[in-house]
C-alpha positions in Angstrom: 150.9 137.5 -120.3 149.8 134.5 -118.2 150.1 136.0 -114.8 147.9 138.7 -115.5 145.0 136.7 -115.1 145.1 135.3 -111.6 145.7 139.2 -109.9 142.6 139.9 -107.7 141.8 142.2 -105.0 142.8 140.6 -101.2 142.0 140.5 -97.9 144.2 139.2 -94.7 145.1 136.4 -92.8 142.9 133.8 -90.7 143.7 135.1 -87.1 145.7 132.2 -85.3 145.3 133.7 -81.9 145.3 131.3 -79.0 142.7 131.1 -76.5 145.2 131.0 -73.5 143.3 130.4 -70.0 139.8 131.8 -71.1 136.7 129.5 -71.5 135.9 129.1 -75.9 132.9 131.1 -75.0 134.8 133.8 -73.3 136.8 133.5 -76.2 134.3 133.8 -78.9 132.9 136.7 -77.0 136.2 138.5 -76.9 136.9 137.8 -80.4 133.6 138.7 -81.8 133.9 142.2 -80.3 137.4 142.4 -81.8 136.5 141.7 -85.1 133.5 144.1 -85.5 134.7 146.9 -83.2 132.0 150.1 -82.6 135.0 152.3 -82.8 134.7 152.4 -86.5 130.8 153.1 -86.4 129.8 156.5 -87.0 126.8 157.0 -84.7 126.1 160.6 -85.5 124.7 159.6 -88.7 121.3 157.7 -88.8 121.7 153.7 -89.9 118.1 154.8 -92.0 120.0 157.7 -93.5 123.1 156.1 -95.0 124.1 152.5 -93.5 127.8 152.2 -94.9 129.0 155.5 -93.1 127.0 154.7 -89.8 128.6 151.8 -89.6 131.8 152.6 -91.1 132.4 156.5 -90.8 135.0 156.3 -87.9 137.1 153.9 -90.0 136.7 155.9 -93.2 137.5 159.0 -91.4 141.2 157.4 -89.8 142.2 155.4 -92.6 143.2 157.7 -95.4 144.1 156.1 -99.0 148.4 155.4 -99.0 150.2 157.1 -101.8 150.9 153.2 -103.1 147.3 152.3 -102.9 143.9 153.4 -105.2 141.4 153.1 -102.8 141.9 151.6 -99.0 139.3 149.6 -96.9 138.8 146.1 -95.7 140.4 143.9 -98.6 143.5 146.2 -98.6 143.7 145.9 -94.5 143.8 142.3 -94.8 145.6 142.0 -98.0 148.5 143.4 -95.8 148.3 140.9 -93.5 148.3 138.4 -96.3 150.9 139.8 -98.2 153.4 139.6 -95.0 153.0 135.7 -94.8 153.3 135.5 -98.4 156.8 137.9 -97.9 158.0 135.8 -95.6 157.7 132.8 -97.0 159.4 134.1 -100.3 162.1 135.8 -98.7 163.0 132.5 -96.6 163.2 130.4 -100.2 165.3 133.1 -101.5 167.8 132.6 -99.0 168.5 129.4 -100.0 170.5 129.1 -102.6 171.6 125.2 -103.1 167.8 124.3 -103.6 167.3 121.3 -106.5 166.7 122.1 -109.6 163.1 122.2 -110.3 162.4 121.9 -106.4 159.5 124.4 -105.0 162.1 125.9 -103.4 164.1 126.7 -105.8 161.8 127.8 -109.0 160.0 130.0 -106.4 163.1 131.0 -104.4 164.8 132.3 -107.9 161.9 133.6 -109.6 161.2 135.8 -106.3 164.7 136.7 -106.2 165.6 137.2 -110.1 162.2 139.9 -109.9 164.2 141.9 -106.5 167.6 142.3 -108.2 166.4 145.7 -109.4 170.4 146.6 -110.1 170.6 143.7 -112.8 167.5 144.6 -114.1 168.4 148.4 -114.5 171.7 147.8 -116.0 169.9 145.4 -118.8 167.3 148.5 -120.0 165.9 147.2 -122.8 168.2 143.9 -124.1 166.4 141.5 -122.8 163.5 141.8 -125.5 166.4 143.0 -128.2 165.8 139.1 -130.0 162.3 139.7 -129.8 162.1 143.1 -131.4 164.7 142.3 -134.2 162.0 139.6 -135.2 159.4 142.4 -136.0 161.1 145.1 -137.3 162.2 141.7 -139.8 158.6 141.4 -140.7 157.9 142.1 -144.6 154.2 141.9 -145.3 150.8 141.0 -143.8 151.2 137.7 -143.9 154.6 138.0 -141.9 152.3 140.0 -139.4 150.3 137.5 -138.1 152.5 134.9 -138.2 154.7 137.2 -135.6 151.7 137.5 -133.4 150.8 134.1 -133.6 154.4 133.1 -132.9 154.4 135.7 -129.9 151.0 133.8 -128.9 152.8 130.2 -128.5 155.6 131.5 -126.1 153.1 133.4 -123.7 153.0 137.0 -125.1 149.4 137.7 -126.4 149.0 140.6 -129.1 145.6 142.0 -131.1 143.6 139.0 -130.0 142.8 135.8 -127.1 143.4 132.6 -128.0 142.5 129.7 -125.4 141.7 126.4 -125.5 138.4 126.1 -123.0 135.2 124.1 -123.0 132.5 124.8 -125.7 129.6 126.4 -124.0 126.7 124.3 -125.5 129.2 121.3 -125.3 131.4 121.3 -122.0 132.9 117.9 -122.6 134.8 119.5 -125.1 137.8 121.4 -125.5 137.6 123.9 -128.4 139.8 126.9 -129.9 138.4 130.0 -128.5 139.1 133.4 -130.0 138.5 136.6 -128.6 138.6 140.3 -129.1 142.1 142.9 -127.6 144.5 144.7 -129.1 144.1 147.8 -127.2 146.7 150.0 -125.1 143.5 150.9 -123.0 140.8 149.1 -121.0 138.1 149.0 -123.4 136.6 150.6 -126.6 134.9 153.1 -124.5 138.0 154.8 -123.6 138.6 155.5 -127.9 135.1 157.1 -128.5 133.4 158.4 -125.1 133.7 162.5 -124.6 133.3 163.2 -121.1 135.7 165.4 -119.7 138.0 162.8 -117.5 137.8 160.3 -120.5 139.0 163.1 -123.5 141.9 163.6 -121.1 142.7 160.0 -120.3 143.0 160.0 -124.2 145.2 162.7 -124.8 147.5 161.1 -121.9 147.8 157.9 -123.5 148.6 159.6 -126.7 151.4 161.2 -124.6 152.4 157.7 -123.2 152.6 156.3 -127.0 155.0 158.9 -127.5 157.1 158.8 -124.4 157.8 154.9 -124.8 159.1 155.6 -128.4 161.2 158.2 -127.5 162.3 155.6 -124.7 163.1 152.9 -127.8 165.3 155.8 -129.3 163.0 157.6 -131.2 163.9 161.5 -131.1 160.5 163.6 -130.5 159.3 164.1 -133.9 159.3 160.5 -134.6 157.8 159.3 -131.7 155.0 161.5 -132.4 154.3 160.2 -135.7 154.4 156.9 -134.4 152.3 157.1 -131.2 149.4 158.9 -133.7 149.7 155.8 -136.7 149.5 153.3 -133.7 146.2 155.9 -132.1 144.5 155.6 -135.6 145.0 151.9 -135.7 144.3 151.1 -132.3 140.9 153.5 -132.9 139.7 151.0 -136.1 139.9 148.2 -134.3 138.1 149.8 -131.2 135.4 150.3 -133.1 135.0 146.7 -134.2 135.3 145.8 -130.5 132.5 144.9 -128.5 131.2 146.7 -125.6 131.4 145.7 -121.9 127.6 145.3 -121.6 127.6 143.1 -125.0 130.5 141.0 -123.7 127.9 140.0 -121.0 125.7 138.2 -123.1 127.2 134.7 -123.5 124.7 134.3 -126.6 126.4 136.9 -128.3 130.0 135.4 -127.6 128.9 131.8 -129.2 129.9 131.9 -132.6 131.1 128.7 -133.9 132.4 127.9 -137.1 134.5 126.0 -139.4 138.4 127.7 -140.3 136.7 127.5 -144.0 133.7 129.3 -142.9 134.8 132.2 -140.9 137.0 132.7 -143.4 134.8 133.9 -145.8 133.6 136.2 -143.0 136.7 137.5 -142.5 138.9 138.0 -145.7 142.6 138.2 -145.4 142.8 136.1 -142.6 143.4 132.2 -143.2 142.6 130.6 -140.0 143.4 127.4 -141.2 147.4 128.7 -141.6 146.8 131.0 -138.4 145.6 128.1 -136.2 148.7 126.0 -137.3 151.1 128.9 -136.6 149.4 128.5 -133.0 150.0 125.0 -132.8 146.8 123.5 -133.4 147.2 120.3 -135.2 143.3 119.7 -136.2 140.5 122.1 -135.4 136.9 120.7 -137.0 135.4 124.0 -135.3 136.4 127.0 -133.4 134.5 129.6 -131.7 134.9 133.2 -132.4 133.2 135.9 -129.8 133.2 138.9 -132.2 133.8 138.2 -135.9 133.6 141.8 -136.8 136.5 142.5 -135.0 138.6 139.7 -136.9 136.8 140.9 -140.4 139.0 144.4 -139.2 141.8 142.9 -138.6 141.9 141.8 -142.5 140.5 145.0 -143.7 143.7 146.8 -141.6 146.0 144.4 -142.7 145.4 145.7 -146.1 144.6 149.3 -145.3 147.4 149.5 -143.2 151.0 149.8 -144.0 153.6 147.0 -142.9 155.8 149.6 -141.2 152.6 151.1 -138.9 152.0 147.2 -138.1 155.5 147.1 -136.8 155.1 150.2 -134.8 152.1 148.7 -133.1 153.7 145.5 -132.0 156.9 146.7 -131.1 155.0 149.5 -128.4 152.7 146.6 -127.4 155.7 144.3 -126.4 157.4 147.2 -124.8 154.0 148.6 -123.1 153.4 145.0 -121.4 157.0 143.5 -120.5 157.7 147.5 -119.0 157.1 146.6 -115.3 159.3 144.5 -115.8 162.6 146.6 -117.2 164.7 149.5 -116.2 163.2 151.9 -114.4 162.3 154.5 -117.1 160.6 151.5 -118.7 159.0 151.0 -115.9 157.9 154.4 -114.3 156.6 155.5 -118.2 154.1 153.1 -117.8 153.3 153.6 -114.4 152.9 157.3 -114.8 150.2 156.7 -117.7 148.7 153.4 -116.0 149.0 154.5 -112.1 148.7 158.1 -112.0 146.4 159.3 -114.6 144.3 156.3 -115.3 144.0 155.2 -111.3 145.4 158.4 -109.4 148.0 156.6 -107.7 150.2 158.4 -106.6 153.5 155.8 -106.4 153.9 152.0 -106.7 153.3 149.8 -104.6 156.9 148.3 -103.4 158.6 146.2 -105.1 158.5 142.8 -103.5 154.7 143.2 -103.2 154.9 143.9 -106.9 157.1 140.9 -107.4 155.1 138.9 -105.1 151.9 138.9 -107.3 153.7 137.9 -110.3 155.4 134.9 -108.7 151.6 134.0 -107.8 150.5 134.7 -111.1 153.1 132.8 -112.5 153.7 129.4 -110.1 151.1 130.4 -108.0 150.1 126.6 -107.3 154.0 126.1 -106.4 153.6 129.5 -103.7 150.1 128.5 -102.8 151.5 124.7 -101.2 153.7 126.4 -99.5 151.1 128.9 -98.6 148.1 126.6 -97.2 151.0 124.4 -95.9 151.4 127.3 -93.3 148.2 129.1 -92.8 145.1 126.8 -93.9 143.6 124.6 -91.4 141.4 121.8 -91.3 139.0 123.8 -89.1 138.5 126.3 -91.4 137.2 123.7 -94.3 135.2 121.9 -91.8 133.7 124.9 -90.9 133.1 126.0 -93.9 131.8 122.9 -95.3 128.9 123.7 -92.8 128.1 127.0 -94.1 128.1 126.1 -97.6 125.9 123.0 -96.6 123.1 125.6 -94.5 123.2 128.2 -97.3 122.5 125.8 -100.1 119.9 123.9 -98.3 118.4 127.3 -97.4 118.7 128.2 -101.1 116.9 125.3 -101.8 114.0 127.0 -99.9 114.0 130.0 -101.3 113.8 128.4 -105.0 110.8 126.6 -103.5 108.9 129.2 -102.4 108.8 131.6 -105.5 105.8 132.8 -106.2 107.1 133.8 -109.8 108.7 130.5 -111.0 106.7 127.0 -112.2 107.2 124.4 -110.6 108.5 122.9 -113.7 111.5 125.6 -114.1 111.8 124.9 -110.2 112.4 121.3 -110.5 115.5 122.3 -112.9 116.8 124.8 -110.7 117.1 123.0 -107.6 118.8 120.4 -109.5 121.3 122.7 -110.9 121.8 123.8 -107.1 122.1 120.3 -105.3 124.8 119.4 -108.3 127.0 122.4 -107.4 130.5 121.6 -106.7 131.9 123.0 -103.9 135.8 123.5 -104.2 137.5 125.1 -100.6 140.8 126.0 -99.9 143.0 124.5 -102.6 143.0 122.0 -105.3 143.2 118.2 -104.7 145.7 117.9 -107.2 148.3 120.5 -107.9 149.9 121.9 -111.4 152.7 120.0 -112.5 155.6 123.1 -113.5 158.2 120.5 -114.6 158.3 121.8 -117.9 159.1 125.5 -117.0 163.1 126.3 -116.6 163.5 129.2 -113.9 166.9 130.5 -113.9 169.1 132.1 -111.1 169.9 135.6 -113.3 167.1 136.7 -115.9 163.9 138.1 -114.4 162.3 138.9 -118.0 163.0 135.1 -118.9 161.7 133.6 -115.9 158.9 135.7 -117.0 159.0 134.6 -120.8 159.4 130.9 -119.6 156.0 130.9 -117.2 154.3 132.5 -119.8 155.1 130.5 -122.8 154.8 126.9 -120.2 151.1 128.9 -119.6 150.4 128.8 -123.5 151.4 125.2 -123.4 149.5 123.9 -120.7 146.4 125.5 -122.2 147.1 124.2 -125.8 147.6 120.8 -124.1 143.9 121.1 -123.4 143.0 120.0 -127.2 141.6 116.7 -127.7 141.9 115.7 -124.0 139.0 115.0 -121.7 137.6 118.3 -119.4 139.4 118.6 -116.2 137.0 119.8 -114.0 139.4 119.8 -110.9 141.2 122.1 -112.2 141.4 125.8 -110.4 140.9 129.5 -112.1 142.3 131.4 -109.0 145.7 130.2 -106.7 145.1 129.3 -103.3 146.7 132.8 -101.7 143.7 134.8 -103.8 141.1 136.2 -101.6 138.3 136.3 -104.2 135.7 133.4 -105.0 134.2 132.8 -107.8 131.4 130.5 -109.9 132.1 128.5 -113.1 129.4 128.1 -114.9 130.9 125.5 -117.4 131.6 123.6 -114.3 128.8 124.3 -111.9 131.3 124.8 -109.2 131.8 127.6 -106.5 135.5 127.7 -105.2 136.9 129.5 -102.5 140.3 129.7 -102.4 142.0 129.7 -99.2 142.8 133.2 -99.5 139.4 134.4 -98.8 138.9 132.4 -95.5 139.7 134.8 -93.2 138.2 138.1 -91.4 136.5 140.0 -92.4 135.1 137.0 -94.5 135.3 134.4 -92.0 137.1 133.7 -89.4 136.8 130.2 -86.9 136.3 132.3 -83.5 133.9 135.3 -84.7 130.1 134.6 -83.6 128.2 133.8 -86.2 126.5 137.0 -86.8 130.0 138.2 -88.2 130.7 134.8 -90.1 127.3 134.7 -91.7 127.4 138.5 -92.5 130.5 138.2 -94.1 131.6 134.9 -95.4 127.4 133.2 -95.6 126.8 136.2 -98.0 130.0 135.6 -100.5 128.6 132.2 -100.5 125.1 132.9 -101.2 126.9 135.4 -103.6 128.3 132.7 -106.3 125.4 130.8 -105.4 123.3 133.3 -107.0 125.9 133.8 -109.8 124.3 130.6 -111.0 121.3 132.2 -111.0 121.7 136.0 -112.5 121.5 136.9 -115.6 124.5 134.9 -117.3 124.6 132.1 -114.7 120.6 131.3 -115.2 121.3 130.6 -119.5 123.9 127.5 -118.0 122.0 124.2 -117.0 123.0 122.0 -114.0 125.8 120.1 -116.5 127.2 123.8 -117.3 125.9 124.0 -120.8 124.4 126.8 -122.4 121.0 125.8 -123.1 117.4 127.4 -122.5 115.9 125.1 -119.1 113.4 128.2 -118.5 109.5 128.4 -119.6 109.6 131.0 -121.6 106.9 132.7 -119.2 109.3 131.8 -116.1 111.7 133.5 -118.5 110.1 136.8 -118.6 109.2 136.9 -114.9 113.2 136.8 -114.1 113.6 139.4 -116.5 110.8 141.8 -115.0 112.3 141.2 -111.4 116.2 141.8 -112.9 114.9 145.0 -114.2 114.2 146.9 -111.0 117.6 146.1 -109.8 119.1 147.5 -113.2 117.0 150.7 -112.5 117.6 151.0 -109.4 121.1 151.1 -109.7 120.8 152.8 -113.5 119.5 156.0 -111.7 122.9 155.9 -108.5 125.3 159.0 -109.5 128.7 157.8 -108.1 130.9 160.2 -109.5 131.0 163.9 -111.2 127.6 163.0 -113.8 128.6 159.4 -114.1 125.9 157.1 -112.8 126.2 153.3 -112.4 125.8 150.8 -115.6 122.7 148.8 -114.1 123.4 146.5 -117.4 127.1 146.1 -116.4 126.5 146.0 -113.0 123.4 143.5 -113.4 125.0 140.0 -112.5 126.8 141.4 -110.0 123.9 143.3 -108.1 122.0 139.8 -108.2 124.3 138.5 -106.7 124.8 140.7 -103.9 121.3 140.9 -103.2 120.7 137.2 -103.5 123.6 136.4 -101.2 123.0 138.3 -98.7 118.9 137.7 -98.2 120.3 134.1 -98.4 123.1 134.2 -95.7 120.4 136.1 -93.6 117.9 133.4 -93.9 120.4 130.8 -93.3 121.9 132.5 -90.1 118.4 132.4 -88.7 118.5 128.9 -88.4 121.7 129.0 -86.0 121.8 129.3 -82.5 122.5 133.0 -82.3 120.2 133.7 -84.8 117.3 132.6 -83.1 118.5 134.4 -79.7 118.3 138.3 -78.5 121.4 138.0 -77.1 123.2 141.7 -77.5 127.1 142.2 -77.8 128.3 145.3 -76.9 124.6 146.5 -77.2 123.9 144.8 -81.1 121.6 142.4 -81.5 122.1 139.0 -83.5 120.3 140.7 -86.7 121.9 144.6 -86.3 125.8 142.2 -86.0 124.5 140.0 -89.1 124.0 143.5 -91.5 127.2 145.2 -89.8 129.1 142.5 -90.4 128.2 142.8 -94.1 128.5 146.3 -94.1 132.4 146.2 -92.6 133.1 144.0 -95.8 132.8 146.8 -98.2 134.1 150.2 -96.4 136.8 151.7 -98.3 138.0 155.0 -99.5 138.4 155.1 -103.5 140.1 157.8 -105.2 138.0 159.6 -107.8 140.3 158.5 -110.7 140.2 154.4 -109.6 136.4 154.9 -108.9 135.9 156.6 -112.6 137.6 153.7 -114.3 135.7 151.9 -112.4 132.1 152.5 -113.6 133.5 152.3 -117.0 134.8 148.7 -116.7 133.9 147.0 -113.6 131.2 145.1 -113.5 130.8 145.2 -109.7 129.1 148.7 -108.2 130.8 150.9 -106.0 131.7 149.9 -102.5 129.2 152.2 -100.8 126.2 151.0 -103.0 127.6 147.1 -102.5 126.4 147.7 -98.9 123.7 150.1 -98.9 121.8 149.0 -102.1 120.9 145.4 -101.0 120.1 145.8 -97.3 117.7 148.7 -98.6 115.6 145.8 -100.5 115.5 143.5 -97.4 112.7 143.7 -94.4 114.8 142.0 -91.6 117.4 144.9 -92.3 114.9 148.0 -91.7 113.5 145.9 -88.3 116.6 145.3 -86.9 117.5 149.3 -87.0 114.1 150.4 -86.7 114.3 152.5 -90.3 111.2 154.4 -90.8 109.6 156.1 -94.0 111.0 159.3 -93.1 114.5 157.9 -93.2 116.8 158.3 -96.7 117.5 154.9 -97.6 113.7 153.8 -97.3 112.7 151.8 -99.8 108.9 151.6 -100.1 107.7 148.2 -100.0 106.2 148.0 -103.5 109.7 149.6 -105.0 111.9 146.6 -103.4 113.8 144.1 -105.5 113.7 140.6 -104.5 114.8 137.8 -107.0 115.9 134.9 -105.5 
């Protein structure tokens, strides 16, 4: 389902408070010591020894995880204070109920308030998908299979495989069918095949779940066991043809392109060229497939397979993903399996926050003008205009400087950094939702209706030029990200706020925070995936093949170094998963550093409240990550995230950079020292 997608981890609000009667200096001073307060430090414990509690360990200590939440810290802080603007602003378009039809108000006022009428909801159980489910259990044969999923794919509702009309890698002029690999009831083929203790039991529980849900459709015990083990077995094959986490990194591996005649043959009992028309493709003279043994399964199951298990399968996965969205028994099945023993939360979250994100995943561009309408400012783009400006032209330097890199390879790479395009805020042109009917009663159509509008708008993509103004995340997200197909780094409004960034913080806290995300997807155009994408965002080979190797040698030693990092029971950190990510933390923050050097406070000694410029810079950064996981969401975690643990986030990168171990006088004796020869420095 479309909304999916856009739901990211958040932070809080840009702080509007007014400077009264006090000078802006007194007013920066006050502020700064506001927003990176020692009361949260833990002095008893050496900054050498372990940086993230020393400066975090007070906070860690008072701020246990809520029952709602999987892990607590700095993004779920602010993400409160976010969420209470975005609840106010949706519960004031609720109230009105004489809005136009197809007004702002009223498709987000009535999607909002369609999602909080839990007693309509409850009283329809399990109708509204009744239309939906006679259609399958009509199905007669394989052939009648896949043309229900690819009839489920045109109004929104995505089953076995992606399908997504996006610019071809080597080509990104050009929109062309994508397909991917999915299918599964959990995160990733790991969970079917991995035997370590937490993951055997995660297994058994979803095998409970399976069962639970059936008995839920009507099923009496017996049956529902039956079915919950043929849909196991199935879901198991095509596990097994799925590709790994670590593979799916490798855009090389992803590029598969073909002709519908020609996959075909790869792939028998599949005919793409009847599949693609069932998905409303008109003409297709290519397509690209990321895993074609996966789709080559899919044909061998739709033989092997009985009709009647097929059915099974598609009827649970319907269920499975509109159940957050049903009667409560629908709803708290899921949760129980999805919340509790896959994350260890312990209860949701409430339910307009629950609502809330899928009104933003849905018409989040219809919430995010109302959002940036009464929260962004023109200060904050100007301001952050300059930071991007001073971190890229520091960036520039860095590149310049290698003593690793050709100047050849060089030349290439500062042009793919001076053609970056730098998105902030929100789009200059927003979606257009005309097309989408919200209605005033049905929360599970409002639903149906954004996601099939979702599939349309995509498909629309086909034969028309690239949009490149287009935005992957809504304005309210605080995340950031790089496109690679576009050469862009965006930052929605959402993440423009403390601890990220906030207009009266010193720089020390600005640079620490928000300089490093944007040295961050900076280097994400760099790492390992971002380096194989020239400055025009295709995938093509601009390295010497000697420059080549160098990057690889240095990308090593951070793999290693965070290969060898035990998080959790015998689990370490995937160094390979983790790579891109790791880059980018250590390249953004040696980046921001450099470029905060060049302000005014940089270049001083002034202390505030006894920190230096440099100690403020790295405690700034380190404030970013502190949270409290729980073991459950941290387990998951290592298996499918391809960002490291909080704790290592913080301690990892400053351990690899000199001005950190000067500015807390860290000495050999100290844990976290790094000898000088063992360091990692890429960019």
């Amino acid at each position: 389902m479309n909304f999916r997608n856009t739901l990211l981890a958040g932070i809080a609000v840009l702080s509007m408070a007014s400077c009264g009667q006090k000078s802006a200096e007194n007013s920066s001073v006050d502020a700064a010591r506001k927003l990176l307060d020692p009361a949260n430090m833990d002095t008893t414990v050496h900054p050498g020894d372990n940086f993230f509690q020393y400066a975090n360990g007070a906070w860690l200590s008072k701020n246990p995880i809520p029952k709602s939440e999987t892990r607590w810290g700095s993004f779920n802080e602010l993400d409160e204070n976010n969420n209470a603007v975005l609840h106010q602003l949706l519960d004031s378009v609720a109230a009105i109920t004489a809005a136009p039809k197809g007004s702002i108000a009223q498709m987000v006022g009535d999607f909002y308030r369609t999602g909080m009428d839990s007693a309509a909801i409850e009283k329809a159980g399990l109708a509204p998908l009744n239309a939906l489910i006679a259609r399958i259990n009509a199905i007669a044969d394989a052939n009648g299979v896949m043309a229900e999923i690819a009839l489920q794919h045109t109004q929104g509702i995505g089953q076995l495989y992606s399908f997504s009309v996006s610019p071809d890698d080597k080509n990104v002029t050009k929109q062309i069918c994508q397909f991917g690999h999915g299918g599964l009831g959990m995160p990733g083929r790991e969970y079917y095949f991995d035997n370590d203790p937490r993951t055997k039991a995660i297994r058994d529980a979803y095998q409970t779940y399976l069962a639970t849900l059936h008995q839920l459709m009507g099923d009496d015990a017996a049956t529902a066991a039956k079915n919950a083990a043929d849909i196991f077995r199935l879901e198991t094959a095509l596990a097994k043809a799925s590709l790994s986490r670590v593979d799916m990194r490798d855009p090389y591996k992803l590029y598969n392109k073909f002709t519908p005649d020609a996959i075909g043959k790869l792939t028998p009992g599949i005919d793409w060229t009847v599949m693609l028309g069932q998905l409303g493709v008109k003409t297709a003279d290519s397509i690209i497939v990321s895993n074609p043994a996966f789709y080559a399964e899919i044909g061998k199951q739709l033989k092997a397979t009985p009709v009647d298990i097929w059915k099974k399968y598609l009827r649970f996965h319907l269920v499975n993903d509109m159940a957050p969205f049903l009667s409560s028994s629908f709803d708290q099945a899921r949760f129980g399996f999805y919340g509790k023993v896959m994350r260890g939360q312990q209860e949701q979250e409430l339910r307009w926050k629950r609502v809330l994100q899928v009104v933003d995943g849905s018409v989040g561009e219809l919430l995010g003008q109302m959002y940036v309408e009464k929260t962004f400012k023109p200060v904050a783009k100007k301001r952050m205009i300059e930071l991007v400006k001073n971190l890229q032209q520091t960036y520039a330097e860095h590149i310049q400087r290698l003593d690793w890199m050709s100047n050849e390879t060089k030349q290439k790479a500062l042009t793919k950094l001076n053609g970056f395009v730098n998105k902030i805020g929100y789009p200059d042109k927003w979606k257009d939702y005309s097309a989408m009917t919200v209605v005033n009663n049905d929360y599970v159509a409002n639903i149906l209706a954004s996601s099939q509008w979702a599939y349309n708008y995509n498909l629309a993509k086909l034969g028309r030029a690239v949009d490149k103004t287009e935005w992957m995340m809504t304005p309210p997200t605080v995340n950031a990200y790089y496109n690679p197909g576009f050469n862009e780094i965006v930052f929605p409004a959402g993440i423009l706020q403390y601890p990220f960034f906030d207009e009266h913080a010193d720089d020390a806290v600005n640079y620490g925070g928000i300089g490093a995300v944007i040295g961050h997807e900076m280097t994400h155009g760099f790492d390992d995936q971002g380096r194989l994408y020239n400055a025009d965002g295709n995938l093509s080979n601009w390295w010497t093949s000697e420059d080549s190797a160098n990057f690889t040698t240095k990308a090593n030693v951070v793999v290693d170094m965070y290969g060898k990092i035990v998080a959790i029971d015998t689990t370490k950190v995937n160094g390979l998963l983790t790579e891109g990510e790791n880059l980018a933390d250590l390249g953004g923050l040696s980046i921001a550093y450099d470029a905060f050097k060049k302000t005014k406070q940089g270049q001083s000694n002034e202390k505030i409240d006894g920190f230096t410029p440099d100690q403020r810079f790295f405690l700034s950064w380190a404030q970013v990550w502190r949270a409290n996981t729980r073991p459950e969401e941290l387990a998951q975690r290592l298996k499918t995230d391809p960002h490291s643990p909080n704790e290592y986030r913080c301690n990892v990168p400053v351990s690899n950079v000199e001005a950190w171990y000067k500015a807390f006088d860290i000495k050999p004796t100290d844990k976290m020292y790094r000898p000088e020869n063992e360091r990692a420095m890429v960019w």
